[in-house]
C-alpha positions as CSV (number, residue, x, y, z in Angstrom):
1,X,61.2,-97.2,16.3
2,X,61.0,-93.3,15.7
3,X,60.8,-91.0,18.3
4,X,57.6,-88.9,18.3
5,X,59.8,-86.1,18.6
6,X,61.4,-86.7,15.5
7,X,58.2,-87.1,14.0
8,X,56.9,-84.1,14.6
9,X,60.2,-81.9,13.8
10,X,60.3,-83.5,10.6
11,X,57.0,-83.5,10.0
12,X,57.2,-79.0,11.0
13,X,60.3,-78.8,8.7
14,X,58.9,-80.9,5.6
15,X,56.1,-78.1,5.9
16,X,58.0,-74.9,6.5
17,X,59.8,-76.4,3.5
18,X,57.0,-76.9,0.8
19,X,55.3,-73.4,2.5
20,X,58.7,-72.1,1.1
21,X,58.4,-73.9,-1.9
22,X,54.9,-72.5,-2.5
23,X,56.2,-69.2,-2.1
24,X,58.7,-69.8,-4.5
25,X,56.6,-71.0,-7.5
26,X,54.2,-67.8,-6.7
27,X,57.2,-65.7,-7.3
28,X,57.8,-67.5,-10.8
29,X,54.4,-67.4,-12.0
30,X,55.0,-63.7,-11.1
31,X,58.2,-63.4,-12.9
32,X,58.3,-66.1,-15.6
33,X,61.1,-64.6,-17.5
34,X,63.3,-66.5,-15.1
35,X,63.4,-70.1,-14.5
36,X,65.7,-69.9,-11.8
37,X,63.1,-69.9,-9.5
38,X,61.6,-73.2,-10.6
39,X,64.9,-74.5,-9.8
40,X,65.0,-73.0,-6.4
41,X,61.0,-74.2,-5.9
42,X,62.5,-77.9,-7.2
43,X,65.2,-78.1,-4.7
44,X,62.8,-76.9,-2.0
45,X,60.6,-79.9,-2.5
46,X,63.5,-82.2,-2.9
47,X,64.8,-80.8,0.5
48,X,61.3,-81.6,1.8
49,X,61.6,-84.9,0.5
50,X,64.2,-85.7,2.2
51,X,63.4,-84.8,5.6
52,X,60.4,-87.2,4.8
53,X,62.5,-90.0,3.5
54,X,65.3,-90.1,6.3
55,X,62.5,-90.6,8.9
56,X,61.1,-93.5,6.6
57,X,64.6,-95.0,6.4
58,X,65.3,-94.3,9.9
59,X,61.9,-96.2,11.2
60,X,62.5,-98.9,8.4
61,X,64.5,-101.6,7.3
62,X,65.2,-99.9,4.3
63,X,68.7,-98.4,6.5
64,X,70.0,-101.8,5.6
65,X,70.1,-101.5,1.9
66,X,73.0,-99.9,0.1
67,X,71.4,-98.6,-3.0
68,X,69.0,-96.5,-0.4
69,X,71.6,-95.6,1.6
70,X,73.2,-93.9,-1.2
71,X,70.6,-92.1,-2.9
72,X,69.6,-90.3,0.4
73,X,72.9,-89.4,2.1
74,X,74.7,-88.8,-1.7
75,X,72.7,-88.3,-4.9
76,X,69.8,-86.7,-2.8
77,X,71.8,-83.7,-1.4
78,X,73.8,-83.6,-4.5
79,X,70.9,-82.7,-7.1
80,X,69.3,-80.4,-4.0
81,X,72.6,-78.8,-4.4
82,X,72.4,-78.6,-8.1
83,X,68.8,-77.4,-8.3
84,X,69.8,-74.0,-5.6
85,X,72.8,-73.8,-7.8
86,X,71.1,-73.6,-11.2
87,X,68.1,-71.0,-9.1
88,X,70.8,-68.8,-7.6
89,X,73.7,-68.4,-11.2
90,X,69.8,-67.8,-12.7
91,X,68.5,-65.0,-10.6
92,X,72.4,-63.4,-10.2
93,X,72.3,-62.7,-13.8
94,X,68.5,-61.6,-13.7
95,X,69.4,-58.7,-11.5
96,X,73.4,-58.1,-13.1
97,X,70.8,-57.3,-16.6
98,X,68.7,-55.4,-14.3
99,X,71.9,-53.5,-13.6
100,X,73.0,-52.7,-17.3
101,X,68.8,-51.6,-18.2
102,X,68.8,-49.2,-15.5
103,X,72.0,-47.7,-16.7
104,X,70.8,-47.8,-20.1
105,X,67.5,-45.6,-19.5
106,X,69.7,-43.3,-16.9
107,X,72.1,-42.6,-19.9
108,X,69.3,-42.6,-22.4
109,X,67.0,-40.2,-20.3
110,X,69.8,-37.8,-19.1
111,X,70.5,-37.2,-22.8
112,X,67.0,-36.6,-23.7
113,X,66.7,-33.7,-21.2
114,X,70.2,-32.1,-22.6
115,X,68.7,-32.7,-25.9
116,X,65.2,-30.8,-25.0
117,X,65.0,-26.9,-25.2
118,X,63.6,-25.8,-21.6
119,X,60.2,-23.9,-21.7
120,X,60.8,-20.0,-21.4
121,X,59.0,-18.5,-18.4
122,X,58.7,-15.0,-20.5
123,X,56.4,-16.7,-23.0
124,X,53.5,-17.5,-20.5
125,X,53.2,-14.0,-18.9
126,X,51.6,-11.0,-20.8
């Protein structure tokens, strides 16, 4: 049998998890361009997921079964893994083009104030 103390940490993490997840997908539906964070708000619920389905194993009979065994301690954490992965490469090169933009308009509006003849101060006094 579970512990009741195991219950309820899972049961806190699971939901500290999808809160985080939440916050995640109201980032993308923010900031669609980049799907990075549905990636990161995937992995988030698959880490939630798996909080929930180790206690199940755990209180189960299901520990005895290879095929189970193996999808939660293998390909679980491996396509959590894959998901953060995907998020993180996603958002990197969301904020190296942010990068290159603002240099862009720095170089574009520095040459628009060399280019622009500054007012004369004689012409507004009589």
């Amino acid at each position: 049998m579970v512990e009741t103390t195991a219950v309820v940490v899972t049961t806190v993490s699971a939901l500290l998890q999808l809160g985080a997840a939440y916050c995640s997908y109201v980032i993308y539906k923010y900031n669609r361009v980049k799907k990075g964070w549905l990636s990161i708000t995937g992995a988030m619920i698959l880490m939630a997921a798996s909080s929930v389905f180790g206690l199940v194993i755990q209180g189960s009979s299901m520990a005895q079964n290879p095929a189970i065994l193996s999808l939660y301690s293998i390909w679980l954490p491996v396509l959590i893994a894959l998901f953060m992965y995907m998020g993180i490469e996603s958002m990197m090169k969301s904020f190296e083009s942010f990068d290159v933009v603002e240099k862009q308009v720095g170089d574009k509006a520095s040459e628009f104030f060399k280019s622009t003849p500054k007012p004369s101060r004689k012409a507004g006094k009589k």
